[in-house]
mmCIF file of the N, C-alpha and C atoms, coordinates in Angstrom:
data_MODEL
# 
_entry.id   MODEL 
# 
loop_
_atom_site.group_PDB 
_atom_site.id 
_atom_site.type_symbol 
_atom_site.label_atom_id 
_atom_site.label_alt_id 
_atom_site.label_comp_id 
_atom_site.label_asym_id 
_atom_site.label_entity_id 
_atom_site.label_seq_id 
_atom_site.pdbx_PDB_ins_code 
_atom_site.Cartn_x 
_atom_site.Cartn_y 
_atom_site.Cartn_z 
_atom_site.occupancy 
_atom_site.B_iso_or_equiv 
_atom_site.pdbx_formal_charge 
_atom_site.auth_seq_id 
_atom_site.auth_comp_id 
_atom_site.auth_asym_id 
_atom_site.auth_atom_id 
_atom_site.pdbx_PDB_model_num 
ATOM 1   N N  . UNK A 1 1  ? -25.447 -24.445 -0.030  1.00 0.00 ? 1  UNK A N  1 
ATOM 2   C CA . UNK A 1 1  ? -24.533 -23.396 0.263   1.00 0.00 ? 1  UNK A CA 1 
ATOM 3   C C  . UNK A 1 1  ? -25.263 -22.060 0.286   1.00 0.00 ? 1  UNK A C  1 
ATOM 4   N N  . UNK A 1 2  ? -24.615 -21.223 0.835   1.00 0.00 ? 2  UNK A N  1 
ATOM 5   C CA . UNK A 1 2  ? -25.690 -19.877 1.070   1.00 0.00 ? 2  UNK A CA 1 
ATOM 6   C C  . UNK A 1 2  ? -25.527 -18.962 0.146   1.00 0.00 ? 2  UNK A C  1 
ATOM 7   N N  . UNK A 1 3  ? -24.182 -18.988 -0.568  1.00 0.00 ? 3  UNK A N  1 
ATOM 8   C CA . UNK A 1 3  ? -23.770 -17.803 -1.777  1.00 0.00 ? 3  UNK A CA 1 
ATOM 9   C C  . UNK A 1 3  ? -24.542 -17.852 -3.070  1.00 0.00 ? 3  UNK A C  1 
ATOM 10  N N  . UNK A 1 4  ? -23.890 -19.141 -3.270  1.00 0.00 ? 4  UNK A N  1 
ATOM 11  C CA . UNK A 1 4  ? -24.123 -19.710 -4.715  1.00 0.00 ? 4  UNK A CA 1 
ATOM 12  C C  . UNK A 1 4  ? -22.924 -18.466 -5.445  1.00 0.00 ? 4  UNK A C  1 
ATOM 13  N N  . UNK A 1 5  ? -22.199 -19.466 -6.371  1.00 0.00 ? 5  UNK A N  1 
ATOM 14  C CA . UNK A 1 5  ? -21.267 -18.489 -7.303  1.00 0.00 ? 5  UNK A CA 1 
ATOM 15  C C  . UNK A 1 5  ? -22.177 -18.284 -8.872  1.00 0.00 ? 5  UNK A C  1 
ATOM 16  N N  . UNK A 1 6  ? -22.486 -17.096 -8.919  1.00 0.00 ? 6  UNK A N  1 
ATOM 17  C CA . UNK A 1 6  ? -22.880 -16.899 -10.199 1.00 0.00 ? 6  UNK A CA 1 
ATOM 18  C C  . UNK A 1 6  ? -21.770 -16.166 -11.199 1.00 0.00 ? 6  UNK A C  1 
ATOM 19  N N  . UNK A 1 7  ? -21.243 -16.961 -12.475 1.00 0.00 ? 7  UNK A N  1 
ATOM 20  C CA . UNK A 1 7  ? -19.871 -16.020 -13.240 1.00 0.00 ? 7  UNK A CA 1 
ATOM 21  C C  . UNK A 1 7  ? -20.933 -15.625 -13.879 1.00 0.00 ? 7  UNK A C  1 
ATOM 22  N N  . UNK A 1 8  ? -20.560 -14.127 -13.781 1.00 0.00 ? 8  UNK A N  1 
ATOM 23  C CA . UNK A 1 8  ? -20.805 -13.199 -14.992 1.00 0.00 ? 8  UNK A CA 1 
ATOM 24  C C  . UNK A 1 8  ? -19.311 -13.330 -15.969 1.00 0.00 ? 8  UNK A C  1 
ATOM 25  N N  . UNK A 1 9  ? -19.695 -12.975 -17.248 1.00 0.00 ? 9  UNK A N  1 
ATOM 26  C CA . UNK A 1 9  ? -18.877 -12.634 -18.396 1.00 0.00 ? 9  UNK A CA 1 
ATOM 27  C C  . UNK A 1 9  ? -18.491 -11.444 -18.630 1.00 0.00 ? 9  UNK A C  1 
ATOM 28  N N  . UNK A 1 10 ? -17.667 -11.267 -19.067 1.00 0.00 ? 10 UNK A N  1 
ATOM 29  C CA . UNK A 1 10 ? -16.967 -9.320  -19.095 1.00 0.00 ? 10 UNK A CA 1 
ATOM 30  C C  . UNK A 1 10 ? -17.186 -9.954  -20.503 1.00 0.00 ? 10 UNK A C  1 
ATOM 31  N N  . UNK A 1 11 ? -17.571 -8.777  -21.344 1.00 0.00 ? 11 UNK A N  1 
ATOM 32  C CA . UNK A 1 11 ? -17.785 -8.468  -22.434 1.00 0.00 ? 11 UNK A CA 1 
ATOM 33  C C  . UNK A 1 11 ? -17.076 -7.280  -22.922 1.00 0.00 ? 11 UNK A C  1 
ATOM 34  N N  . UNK A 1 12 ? -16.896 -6.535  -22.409 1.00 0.00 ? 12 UNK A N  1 
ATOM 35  C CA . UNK A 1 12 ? -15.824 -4.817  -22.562 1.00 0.00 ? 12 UNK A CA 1 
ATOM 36  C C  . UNK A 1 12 ? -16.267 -3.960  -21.802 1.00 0.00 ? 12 UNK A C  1 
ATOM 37  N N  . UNK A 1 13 ? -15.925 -2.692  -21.821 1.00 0.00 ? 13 UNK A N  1 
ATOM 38  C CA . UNK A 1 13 ? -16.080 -1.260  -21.089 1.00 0.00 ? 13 UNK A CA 1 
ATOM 39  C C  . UNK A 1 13 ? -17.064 -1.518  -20.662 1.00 0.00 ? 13 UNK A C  1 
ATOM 40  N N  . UNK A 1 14 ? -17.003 -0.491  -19.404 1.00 0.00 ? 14 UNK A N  1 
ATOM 41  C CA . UNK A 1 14 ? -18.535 -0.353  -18.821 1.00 0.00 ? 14 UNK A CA 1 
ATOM 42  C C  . UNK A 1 14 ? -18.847 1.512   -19.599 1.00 0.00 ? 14 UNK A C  1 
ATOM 43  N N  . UNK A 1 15 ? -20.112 1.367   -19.908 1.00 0.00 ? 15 UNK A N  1 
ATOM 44  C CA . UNK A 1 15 ? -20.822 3.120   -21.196 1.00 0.00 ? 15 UNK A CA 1 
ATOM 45  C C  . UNK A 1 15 ? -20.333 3.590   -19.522 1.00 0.00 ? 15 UNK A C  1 
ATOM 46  N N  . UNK A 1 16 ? -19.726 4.504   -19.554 1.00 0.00 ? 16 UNK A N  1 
ATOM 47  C CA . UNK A 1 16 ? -19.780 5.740   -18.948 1.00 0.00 ? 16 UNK A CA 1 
ATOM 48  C C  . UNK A 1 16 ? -20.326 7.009   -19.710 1.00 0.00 ? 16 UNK A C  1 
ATOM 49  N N  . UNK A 1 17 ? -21.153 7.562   -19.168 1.00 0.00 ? 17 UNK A N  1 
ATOM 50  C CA . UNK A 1 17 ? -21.340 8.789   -19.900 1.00 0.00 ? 17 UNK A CA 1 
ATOM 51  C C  . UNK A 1 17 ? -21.333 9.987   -19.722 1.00 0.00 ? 17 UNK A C  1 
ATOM 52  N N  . UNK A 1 18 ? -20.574 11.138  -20.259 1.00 0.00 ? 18 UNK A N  1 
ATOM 53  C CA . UNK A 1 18 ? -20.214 12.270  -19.572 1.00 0.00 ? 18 UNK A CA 1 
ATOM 54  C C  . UNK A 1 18 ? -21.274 13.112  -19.275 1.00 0.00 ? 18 UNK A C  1 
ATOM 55  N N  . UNK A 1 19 ? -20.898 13.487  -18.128 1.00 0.00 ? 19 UNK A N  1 
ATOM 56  C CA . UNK A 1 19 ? -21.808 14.754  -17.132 1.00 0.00 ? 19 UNK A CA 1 
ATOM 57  C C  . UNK A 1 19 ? -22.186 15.706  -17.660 1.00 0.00 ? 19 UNK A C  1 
ATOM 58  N N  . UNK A 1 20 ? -23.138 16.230  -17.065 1.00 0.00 ? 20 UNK A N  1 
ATOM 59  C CA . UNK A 1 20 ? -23.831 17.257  -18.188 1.00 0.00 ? 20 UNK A CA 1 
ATOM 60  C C  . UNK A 1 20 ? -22.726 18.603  -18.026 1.00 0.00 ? 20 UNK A C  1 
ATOM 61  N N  . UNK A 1 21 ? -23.045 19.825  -18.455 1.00 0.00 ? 21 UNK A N  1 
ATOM 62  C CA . UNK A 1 21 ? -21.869 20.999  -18.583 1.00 0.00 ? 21 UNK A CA 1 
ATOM 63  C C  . UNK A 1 21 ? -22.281 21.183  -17.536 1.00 0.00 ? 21 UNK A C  1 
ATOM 64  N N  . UNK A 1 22 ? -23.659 21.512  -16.311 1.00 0.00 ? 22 UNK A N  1 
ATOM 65  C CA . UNK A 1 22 ? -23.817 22.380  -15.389 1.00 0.00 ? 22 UNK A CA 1 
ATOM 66  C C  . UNK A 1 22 ? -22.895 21.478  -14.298 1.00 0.00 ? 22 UNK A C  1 
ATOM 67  N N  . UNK A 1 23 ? -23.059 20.166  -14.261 1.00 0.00 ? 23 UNK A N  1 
ATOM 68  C CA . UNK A 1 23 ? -21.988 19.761  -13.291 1.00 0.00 ? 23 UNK A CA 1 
ATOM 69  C C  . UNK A 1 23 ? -20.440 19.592  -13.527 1.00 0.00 ? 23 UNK A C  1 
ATOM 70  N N  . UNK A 1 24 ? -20.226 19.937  -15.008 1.00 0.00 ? 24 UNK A N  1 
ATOM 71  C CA . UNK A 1 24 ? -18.245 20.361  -14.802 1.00 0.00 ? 24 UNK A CA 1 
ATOM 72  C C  . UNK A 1 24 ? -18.314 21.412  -14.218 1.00 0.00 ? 24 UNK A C  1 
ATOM 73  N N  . UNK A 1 25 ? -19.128 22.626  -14.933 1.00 0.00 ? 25 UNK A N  1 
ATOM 74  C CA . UNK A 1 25 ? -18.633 23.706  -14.440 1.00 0.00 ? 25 UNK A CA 1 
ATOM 75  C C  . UNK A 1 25 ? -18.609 24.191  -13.222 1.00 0.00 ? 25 UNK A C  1 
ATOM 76  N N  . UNK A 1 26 ? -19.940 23.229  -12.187 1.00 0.00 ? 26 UNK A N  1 
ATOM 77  C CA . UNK A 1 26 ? -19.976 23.574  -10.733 1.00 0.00 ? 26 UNK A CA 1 
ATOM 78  C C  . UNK A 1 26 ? -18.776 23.322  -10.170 1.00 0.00 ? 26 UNK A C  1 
ATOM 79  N N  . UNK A 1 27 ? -18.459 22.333  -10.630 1.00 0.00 ? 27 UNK A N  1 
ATOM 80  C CA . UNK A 1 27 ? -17.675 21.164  -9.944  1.00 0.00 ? 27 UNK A CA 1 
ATOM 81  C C  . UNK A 1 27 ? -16.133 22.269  -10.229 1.00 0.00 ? 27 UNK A C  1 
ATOM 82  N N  . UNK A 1 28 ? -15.978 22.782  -11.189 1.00 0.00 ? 28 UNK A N  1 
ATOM 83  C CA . UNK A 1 28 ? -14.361 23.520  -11.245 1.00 0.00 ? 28 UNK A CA 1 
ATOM 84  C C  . UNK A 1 28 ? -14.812 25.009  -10.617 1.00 0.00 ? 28 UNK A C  1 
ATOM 85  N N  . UNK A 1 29 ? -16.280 25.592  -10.588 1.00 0.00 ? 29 UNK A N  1 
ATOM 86  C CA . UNK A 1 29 ? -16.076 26.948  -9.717  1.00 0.00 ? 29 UNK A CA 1 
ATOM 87  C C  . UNK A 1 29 ? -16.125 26.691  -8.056  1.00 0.00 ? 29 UNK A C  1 
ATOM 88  N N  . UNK A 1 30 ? -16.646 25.568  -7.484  1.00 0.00 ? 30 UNK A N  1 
ATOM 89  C CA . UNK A 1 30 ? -16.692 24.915  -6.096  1.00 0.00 ? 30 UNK A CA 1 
ATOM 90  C C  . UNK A 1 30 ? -15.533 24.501  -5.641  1.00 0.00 ? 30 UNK A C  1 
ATOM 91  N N  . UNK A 1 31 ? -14.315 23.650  -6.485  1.00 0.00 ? 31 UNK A N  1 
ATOM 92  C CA . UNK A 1 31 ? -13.364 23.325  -6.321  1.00 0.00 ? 31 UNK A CA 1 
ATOM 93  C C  . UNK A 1 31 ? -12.037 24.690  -6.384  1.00 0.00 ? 31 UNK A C  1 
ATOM 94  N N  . UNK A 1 32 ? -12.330 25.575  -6.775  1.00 0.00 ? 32 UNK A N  1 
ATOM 95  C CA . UNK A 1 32 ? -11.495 26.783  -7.305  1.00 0.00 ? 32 UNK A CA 1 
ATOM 96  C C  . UNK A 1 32 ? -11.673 27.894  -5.754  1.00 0.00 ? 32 UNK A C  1 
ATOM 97  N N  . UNK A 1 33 ? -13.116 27.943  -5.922  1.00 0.00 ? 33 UNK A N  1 
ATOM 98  C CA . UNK A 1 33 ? -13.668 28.768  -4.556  1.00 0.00 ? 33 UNK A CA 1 
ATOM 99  C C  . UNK A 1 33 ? -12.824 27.761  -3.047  1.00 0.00 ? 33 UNK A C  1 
ATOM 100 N N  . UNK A 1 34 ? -13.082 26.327  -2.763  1.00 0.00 ? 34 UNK A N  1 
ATOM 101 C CA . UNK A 1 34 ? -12.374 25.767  -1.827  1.00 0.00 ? 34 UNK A CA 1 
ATOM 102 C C  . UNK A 1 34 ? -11.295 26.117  -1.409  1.00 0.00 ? 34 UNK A C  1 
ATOM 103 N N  . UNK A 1 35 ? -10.407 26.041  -2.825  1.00 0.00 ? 35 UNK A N  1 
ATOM 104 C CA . UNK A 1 35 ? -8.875  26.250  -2.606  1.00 0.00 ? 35 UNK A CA 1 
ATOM 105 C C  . UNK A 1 35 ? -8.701  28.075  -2.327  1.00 0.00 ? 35 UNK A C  1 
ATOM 106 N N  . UNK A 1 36 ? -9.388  28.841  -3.027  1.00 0.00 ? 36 UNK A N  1 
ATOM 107 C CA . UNK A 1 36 ? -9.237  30.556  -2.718  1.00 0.00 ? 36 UNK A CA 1 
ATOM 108 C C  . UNK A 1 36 ? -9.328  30.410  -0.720  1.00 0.00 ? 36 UNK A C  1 
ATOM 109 N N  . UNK A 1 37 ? -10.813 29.982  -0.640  1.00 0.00 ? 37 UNK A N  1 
ATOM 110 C CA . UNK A 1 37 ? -10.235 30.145  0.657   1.00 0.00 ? 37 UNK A CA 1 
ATOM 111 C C  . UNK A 1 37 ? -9.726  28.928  1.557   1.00 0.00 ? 37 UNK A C  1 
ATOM 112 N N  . UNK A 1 38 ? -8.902  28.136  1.144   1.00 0.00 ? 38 UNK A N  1 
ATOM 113 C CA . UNK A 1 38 ? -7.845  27.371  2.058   1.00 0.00 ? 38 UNK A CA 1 
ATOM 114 C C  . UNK A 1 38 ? -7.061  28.057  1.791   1.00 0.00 ? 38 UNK A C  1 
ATOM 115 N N  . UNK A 1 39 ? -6.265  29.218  1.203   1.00 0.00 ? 39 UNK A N  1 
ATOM 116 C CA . UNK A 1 39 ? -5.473  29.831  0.983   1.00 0.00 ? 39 UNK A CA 1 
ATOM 117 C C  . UNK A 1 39 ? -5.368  30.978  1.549   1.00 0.00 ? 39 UNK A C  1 
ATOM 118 N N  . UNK A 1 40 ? -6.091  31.273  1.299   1.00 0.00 ? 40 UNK A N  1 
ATOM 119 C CA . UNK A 1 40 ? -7.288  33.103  2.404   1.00 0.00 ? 40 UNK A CA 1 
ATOM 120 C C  . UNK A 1 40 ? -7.030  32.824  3.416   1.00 0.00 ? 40 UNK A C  1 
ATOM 121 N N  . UNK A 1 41 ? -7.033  31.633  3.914   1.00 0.00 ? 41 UNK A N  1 
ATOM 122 C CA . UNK A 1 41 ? -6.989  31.130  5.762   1.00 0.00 ? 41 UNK A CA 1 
ATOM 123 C C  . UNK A 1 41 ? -5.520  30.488  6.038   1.00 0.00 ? 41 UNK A C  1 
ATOM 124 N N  . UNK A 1 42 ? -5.018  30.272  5.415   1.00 0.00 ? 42 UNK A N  1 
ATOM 125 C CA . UNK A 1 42 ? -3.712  29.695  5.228   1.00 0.00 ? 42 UNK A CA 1 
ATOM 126 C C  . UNK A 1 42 ? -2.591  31.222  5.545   1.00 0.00 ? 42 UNK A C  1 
ATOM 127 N N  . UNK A 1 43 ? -3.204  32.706  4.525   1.00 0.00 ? 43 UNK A N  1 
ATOM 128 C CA . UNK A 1 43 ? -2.567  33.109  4.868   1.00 0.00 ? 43 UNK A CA 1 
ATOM 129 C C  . UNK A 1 43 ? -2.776  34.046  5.858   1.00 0.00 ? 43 UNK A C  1 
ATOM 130 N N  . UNK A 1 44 ? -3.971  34.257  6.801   1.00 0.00 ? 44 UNK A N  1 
ATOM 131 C CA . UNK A 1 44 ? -4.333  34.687  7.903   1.00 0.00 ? 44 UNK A CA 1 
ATOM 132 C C  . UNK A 1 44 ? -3.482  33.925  9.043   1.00 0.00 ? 44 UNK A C  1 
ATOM 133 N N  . UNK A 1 45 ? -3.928  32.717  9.039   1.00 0.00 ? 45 UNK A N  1 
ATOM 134 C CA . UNK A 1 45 ? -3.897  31.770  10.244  1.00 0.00 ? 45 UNK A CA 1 
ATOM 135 C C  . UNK A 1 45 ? -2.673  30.875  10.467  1.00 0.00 ? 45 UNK A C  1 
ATOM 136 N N  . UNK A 1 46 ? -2.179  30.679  9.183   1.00 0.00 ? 46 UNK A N  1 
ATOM 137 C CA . UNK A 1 46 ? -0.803  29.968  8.799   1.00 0.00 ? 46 UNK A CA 1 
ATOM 138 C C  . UNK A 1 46 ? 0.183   30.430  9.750   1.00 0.00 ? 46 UNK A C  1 
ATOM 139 N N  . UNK A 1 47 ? 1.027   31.094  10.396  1.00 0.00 ? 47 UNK A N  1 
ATOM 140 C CA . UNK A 1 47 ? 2.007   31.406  11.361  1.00 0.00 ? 47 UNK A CA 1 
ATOM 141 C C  . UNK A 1 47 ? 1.405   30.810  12.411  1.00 0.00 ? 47 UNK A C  1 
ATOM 142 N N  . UNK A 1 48 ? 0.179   31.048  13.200  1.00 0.00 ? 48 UNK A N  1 
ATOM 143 C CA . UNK A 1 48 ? -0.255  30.526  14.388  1.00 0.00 ? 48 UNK A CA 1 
ATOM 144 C C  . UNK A 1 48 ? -0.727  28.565  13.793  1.00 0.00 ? 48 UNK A C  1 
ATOM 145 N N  . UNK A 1 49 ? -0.863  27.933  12.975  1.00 0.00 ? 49 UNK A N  1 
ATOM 146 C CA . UNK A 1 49 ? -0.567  26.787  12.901  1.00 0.00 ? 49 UNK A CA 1 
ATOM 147 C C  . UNK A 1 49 ? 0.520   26.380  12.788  1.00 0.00 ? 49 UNK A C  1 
ATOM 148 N N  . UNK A 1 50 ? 1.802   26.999  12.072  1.00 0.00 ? 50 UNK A N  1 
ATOM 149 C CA . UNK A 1 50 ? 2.877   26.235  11.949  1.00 0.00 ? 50 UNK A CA 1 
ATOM 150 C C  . UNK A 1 50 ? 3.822   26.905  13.387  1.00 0.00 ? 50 UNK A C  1 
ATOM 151 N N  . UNK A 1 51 ? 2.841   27.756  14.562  1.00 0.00 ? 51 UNK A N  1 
ATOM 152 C CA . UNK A 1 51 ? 4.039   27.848  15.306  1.00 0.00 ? 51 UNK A CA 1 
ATOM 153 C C  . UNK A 1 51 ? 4.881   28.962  15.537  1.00 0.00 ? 51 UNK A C  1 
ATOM 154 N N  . UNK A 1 52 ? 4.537   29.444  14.512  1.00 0.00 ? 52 UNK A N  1 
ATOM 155 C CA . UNK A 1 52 ? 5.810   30.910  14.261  1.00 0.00 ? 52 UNK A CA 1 
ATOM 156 C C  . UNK A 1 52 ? 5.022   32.287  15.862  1.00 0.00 ? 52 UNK A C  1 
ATOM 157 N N  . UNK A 1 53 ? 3.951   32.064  15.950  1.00 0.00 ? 53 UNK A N  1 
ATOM 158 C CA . UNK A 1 53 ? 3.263   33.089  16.709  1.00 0.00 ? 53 UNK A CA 1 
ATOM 159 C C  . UNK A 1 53 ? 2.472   32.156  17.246  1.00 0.00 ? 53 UNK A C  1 
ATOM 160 N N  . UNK A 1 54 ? 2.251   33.161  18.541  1.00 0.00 ? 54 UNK A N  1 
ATOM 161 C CA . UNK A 1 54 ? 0.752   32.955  19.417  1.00 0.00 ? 54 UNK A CA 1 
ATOM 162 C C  . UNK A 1 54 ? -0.114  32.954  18.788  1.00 0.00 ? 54 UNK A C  1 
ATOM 163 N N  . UNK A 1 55 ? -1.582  32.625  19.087  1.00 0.00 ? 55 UNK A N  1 
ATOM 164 C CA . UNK A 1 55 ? -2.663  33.234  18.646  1.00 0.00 ? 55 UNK A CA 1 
ATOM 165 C C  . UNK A 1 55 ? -2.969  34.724  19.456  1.00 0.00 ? 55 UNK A C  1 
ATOM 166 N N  . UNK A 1 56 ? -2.625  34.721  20.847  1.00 0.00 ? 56 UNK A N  1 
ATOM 167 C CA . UNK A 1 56 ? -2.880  35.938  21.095  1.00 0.00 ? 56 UNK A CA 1 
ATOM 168 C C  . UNK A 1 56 ? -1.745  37.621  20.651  1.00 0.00 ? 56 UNK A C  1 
ATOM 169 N N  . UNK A 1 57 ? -0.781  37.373  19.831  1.00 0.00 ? 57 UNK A N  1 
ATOM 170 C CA . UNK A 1 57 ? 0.173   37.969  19.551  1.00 0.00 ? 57 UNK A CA 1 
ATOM 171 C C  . UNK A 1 57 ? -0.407  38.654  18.492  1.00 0.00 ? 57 UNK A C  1 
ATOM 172 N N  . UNK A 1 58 ? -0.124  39.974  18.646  1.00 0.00 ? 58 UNK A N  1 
ATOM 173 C CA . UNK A 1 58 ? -0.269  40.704  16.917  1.00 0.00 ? 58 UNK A CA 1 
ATOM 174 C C  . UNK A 1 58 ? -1.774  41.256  17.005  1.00 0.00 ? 58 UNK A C  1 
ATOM 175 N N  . UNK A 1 59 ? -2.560  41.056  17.427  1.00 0.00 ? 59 UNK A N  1 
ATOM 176 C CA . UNK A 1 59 ? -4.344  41.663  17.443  1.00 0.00 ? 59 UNK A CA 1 
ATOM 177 C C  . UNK A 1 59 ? -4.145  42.808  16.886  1.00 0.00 ? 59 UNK A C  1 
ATOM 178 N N  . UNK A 1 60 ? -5.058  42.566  15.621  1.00 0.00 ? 60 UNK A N  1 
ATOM 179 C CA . UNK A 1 60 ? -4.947  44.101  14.885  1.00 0.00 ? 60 UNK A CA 1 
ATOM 180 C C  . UNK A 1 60 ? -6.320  44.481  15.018  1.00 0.00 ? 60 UNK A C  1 
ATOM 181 N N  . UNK A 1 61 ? -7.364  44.332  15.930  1.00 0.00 ? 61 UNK A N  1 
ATOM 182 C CA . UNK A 1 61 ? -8.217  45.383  16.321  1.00 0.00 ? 61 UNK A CA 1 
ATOM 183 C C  . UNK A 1 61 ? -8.047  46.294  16.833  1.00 0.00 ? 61 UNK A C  1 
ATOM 184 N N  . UNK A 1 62 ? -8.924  47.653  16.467  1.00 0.00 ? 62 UNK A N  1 
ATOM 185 C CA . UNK A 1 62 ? -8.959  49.157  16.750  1.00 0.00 ? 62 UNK A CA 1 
ATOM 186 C C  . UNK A 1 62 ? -9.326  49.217  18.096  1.00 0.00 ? 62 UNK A C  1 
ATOM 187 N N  . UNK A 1 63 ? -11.222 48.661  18.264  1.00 0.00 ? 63 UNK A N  1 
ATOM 188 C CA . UNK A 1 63 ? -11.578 48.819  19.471  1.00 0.00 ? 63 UNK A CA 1 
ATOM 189 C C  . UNK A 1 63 ? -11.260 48.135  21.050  1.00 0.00 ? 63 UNK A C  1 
ATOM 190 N N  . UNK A 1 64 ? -10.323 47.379  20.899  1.00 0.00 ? 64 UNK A N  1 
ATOM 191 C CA . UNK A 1 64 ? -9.231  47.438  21.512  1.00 0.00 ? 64 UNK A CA 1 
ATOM 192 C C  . UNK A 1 64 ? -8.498  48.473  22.083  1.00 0.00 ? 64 UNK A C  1 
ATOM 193 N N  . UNK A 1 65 ? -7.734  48.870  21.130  1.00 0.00 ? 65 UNK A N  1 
ATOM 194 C CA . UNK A 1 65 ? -6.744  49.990  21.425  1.00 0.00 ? 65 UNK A CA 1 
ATOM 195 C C  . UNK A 1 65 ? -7.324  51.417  21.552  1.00 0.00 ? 65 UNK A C  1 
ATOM 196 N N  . UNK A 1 66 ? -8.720  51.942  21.627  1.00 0.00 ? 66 UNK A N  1 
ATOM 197 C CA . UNK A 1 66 ? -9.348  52.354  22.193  1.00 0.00 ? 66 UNK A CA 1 
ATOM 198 C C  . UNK A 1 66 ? -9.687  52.900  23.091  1.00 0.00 ? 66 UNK A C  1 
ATOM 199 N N  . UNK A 1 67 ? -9.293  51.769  24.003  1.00 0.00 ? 67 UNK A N  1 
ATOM 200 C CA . UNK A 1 67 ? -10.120 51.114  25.709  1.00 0.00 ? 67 UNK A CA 1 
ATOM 201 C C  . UNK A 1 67 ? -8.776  51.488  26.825  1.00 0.00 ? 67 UNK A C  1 
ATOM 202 N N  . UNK A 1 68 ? -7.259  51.791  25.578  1.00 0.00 ? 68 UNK A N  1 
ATOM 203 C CA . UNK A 1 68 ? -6.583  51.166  26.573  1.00 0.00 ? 68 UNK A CA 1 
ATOM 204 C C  . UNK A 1 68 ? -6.311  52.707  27.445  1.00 0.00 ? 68 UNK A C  1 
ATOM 205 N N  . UNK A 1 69 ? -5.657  52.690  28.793  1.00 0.00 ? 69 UNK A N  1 
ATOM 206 C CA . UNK A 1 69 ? -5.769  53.953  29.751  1.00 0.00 ? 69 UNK A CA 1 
ATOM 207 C C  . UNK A 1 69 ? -3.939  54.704  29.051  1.00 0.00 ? 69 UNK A C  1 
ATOM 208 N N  . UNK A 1 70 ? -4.130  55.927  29.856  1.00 0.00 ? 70 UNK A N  1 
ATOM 209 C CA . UNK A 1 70 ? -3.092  56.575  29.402  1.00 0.00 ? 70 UNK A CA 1 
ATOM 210 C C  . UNK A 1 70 ? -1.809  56.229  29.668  1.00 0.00 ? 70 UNK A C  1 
ATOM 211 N N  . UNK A 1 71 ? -1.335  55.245  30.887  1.00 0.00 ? 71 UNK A N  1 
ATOM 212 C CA . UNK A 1 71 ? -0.267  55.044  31.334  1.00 0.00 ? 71 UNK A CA 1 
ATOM 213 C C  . UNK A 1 71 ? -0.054  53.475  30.588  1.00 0.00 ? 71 UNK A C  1 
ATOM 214 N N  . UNK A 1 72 ? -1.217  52.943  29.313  1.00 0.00 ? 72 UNK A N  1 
ATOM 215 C CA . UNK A 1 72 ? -0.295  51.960  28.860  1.00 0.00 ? 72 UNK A CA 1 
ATOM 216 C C  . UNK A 1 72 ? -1.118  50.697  29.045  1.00 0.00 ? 72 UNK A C  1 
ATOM 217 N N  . UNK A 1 73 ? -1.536  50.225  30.558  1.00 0.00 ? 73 UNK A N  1 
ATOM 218 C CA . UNK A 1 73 ? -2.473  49.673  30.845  1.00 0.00 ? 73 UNK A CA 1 
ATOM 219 C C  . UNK A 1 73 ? -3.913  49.161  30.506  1.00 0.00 ? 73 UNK A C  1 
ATOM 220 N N  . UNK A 1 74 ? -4.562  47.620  30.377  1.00 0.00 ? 74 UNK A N  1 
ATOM 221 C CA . UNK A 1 74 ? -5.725  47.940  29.713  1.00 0.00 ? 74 UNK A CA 1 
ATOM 222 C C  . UNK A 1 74 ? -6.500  48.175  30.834  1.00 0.00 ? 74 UNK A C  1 
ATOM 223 N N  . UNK A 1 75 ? -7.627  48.201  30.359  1.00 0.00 ? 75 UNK A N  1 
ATOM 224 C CA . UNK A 1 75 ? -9.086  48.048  31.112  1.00 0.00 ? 75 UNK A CA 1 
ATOM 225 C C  . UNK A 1 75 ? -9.001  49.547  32.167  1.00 0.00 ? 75 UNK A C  1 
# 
């Protein structure tokens, strides 16, 4: 046969052993920073994903409005 069944025996727990401090603490300022900005972008971008607006609606650039001629018109 090509496998062969070998039983291992469970004996108890497998030692896990806890992580050193530099990887909790990365691990909760990396995970903390993620969510700041899925949130940061959530609340920029959030209306134009769920729909509520265009993306081209609302442009709050200056140099833009700048450019535009006196009767209203761009370019």
């Amino acid at each position: 046969m090509a496998g062969g069944h070998h039983h291992k025996t469970y004996t108890g727990p497998i030692p896990v052993h806890a992580p050193p401090r530099l990887y909790r603490y990365s691990s909760i300022v990396l995970g903390a920073s993620m969510w700041f900005w899925i949130f940061y972008r959530l609340k920029n971008d959030g209306p134009v994903l769920f729909g509520y607006r265009h993306p081209w609606e609302g442009h709050h650039g200056s140099s833009h409005d700048e450019h535009k001629k006196e009767d209203g018109s761009h370019h």
